[in-house]
C-alpha positions in Angstrom: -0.2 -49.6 -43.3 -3.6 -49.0 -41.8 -6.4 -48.0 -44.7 -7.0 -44.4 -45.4 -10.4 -44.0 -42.9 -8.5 -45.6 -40.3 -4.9 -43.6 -41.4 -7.0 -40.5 -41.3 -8.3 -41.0 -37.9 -5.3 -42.1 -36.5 -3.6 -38.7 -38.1 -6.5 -36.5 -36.0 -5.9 -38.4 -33.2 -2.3 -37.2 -32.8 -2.9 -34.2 -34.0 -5.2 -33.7 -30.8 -2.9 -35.4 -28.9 0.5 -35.1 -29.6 1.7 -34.4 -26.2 0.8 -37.8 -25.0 2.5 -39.7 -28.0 5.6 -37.7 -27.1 5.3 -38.7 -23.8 5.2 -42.2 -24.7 7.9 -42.5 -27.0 10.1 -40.5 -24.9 9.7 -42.7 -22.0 12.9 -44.6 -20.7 11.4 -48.0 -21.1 10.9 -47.4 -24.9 13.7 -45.5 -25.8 16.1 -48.5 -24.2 14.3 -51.0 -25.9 13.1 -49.8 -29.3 15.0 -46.1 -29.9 13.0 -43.9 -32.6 9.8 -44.7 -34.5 9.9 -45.9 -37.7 7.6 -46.1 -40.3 7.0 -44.6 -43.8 6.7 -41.2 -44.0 5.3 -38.9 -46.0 7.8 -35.7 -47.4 5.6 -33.1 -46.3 2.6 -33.2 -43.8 -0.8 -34.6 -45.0 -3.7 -32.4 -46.9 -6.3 -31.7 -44.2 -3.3 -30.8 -41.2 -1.2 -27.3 -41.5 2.2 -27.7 -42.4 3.0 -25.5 -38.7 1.8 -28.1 -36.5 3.1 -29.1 -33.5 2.8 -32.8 -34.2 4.3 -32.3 -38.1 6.7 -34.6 -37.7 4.4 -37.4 -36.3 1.7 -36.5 -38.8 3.7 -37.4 -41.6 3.9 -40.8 -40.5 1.8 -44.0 -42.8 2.8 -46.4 -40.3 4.0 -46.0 -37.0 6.0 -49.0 -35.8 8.8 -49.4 -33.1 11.0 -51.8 -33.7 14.1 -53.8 -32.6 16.1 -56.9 -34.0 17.8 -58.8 -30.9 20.7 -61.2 -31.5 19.0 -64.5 -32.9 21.3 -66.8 -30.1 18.7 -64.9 -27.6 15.9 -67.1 -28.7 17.9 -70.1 -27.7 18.8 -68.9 -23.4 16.7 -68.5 -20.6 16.4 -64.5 -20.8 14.5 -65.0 -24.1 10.6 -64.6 -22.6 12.1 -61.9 -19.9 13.2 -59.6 -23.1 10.1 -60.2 -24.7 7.9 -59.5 -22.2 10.1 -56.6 -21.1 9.4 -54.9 -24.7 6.2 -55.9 -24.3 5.3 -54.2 -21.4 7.2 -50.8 -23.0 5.3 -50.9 -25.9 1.4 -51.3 -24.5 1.1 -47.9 -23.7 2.1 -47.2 -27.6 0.1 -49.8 -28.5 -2.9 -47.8 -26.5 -2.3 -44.8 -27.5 -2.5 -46.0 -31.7 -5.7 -48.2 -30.6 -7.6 -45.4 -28.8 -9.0 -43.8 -32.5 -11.4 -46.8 -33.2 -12.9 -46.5 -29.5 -14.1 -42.7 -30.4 -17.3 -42.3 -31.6 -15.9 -40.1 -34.2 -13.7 -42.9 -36.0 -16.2 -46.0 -36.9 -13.2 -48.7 -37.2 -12.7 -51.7 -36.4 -9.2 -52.3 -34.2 -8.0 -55.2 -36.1 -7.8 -53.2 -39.2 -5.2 -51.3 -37.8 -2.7 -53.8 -37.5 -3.3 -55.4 -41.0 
């Protein structure tokens, strides 16, 4: 769960760009290998957004994760690194997207705090 300055700026980043996070979660790639995001969420939509907004449902995320458990035998056959890289690959533009915040002048984080 990132800390509350980098939560926060995550949370405005959405909220400005929704549409693009939609985009990305929708795509084919992801839904086949991941399905919905997960994460904890909050029950109603953070102080500071209004409970009406288009990206509601996202805002009231803590943590935004996709995730999939794959059969452990996989780890042992030769398709192994090809599923890996394939969710890989799906997931970088997610990865992007929840990454962007600390490149903005506006959000004065360091990326590796959002993945602690």
């Amino acid at each position: 769960m990132p800390e509350p300055g980098v939560l926060l700026a995550i949370r405005q980043y959405i909220a400005e760009n929704h549409h693009q996070l939609r985009r990305i979660l929708a795509a084919p790639a992801v839904r086949r290998s991941f399905g919905e995001l997960q994460g904890d969420q909050l029950s109603r939509v953070p102080k500071g957004f209004p409970a009406n907004h288009p990206a509601a449902d996202l805002l009231r995320f803590k943590s935004w994760i996709l995730y999939v458990e794959l059969d452990p035998a996989l780890a042992t056959t030769p398709q192994f690194f090809g599923e890996v890289v394939t969710r890989f690959r799906a997931m970088k533009p997610f990865l992007d997207f929840l990454t962007a915040p600390a490149a903005t002048k506006r959000a004065k984080i360091d990326p590796r705090e959002l993945f602690v």
